[in-house]
Residue frames as qw, qx, qy, qz and C-alpha x, y, z in Angstrom:
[[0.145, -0.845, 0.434, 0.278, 26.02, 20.41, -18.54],
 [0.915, 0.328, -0.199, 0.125, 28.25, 18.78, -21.39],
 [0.386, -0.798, 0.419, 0.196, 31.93, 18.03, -20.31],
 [0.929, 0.335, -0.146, 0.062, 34.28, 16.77, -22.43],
 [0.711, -0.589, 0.261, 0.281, 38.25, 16.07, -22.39],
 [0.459, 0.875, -0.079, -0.133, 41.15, 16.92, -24.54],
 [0.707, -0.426, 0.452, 0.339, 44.55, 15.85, -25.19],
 [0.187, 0.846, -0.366, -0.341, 47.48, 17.14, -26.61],
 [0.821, -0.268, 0.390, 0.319, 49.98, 13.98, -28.40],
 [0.137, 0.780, -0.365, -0.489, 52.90, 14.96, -30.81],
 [0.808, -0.054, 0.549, 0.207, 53.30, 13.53, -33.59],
 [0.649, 0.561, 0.291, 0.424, 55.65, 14.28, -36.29],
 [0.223, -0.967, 0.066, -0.105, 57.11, 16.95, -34.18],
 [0.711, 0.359, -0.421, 0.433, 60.56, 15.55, -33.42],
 [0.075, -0.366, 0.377, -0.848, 59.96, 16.35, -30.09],
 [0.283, -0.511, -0.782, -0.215, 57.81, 14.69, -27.28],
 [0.057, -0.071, -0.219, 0.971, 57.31, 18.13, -25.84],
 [0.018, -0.641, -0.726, -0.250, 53.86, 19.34, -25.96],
 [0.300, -0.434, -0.446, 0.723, 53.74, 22.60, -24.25],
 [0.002, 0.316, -0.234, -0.919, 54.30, 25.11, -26.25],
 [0.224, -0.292, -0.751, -0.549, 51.33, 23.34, -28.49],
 [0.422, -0.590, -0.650, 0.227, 48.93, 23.20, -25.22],
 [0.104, -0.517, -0.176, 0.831, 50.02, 27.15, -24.17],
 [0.288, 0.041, -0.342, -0.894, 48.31, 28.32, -27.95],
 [0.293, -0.501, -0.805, -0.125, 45.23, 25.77, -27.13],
 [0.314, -0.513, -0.540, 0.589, 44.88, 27.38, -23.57],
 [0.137, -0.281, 0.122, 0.942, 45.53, 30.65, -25.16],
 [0.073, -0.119, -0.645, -0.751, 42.65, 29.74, -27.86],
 [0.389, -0.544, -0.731, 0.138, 40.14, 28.45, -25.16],
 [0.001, -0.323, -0.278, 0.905, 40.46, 32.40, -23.42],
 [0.284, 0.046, -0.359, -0.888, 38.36, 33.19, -26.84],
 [0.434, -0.387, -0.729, -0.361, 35.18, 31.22, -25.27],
 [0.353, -0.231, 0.562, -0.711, 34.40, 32.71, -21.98],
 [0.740, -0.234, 0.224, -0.590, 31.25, 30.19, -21.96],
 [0.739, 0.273, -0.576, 0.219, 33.83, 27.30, -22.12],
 [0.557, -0.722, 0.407, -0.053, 35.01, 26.28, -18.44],
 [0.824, 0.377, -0.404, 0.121, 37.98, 24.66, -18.86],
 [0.563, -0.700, 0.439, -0.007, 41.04, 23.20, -16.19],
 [0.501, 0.644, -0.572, 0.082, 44.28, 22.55, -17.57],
 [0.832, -0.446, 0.329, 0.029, 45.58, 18.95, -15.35],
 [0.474, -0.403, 0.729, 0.284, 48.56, 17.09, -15.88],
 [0.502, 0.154, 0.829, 0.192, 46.99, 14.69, -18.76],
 [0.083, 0.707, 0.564, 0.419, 44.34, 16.70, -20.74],
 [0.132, -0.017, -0.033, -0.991, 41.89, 19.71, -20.66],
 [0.153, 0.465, 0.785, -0.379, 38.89, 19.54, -18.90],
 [0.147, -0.035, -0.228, -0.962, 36.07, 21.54, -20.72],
 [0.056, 0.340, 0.894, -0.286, 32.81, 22.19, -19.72],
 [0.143, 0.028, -0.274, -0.951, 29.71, 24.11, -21.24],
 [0.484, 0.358, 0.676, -0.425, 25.78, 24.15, -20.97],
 [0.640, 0.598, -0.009, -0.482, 26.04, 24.09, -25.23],
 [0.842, 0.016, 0.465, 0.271, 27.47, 21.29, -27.31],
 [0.519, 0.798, 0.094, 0.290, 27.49, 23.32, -30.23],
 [0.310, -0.894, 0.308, -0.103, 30.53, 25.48, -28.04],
 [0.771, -0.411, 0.486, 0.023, 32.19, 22.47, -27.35],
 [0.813, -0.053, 0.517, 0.261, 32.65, 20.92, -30.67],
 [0.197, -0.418, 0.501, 0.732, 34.73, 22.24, -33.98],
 [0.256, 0.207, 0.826, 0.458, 32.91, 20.59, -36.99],
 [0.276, 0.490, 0.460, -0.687, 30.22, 23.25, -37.94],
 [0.132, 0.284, -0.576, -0.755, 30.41, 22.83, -41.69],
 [0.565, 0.088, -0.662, -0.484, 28.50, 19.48, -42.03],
 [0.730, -0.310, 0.462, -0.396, 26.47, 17.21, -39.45],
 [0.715, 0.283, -0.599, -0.221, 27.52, 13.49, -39.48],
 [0.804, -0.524, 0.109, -0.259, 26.50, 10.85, -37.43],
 [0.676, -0.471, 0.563, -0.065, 29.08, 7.98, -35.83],
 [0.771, 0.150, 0.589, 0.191, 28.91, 5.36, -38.80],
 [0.359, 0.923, 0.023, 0.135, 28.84, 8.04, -41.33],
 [0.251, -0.885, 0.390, -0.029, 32.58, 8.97, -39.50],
 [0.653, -0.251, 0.702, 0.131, 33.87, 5.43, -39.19],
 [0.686, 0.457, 0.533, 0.192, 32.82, 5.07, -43.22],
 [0.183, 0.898, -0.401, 0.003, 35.08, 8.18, -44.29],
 [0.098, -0.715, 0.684, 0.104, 37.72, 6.69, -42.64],
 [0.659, -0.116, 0.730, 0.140, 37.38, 2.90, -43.95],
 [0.707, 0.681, 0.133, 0.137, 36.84, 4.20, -47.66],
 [0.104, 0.889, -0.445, -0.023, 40.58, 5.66, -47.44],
 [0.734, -0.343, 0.577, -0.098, 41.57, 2.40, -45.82]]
């Protein structure tokens, strides 16, 4: 089983609300039935027997250092 965790933080909202940003997540997460997910206090629990489910990036694979070396060539 993969689990992962989620969290919502505002920034550039004028506002440290988060709700209303977390109720269209929650709302987006209905569109994966083979997502489990549990909404707590802090995050979003999410659970799934496919990674591929789990994670957004489907355009292009890229490992860890490959990530960190996008973001220090902007640097």
């Amino acid at each position: 089983m993969i689990t992962a965790e989620i969290s919502v933080v505002p920034i550039g909202t004028h506002s440290t609300s988060v709700s209303k940003f977390i109720a269209e997540a929650e709302k987006i997460l209905k569109n994966f039935p083979d997502v489990k997910n549990k909404l707590t206090a802090m995050g979003t629990e999410l659970e799934c027997k496919d990674a591929n489910e789990l994670f957004d990036r489907h355009d292009k694979e890229a490992s860890m250092e490959e990530k960190v070396e996008s973001v220090l060539q902007k640097v």
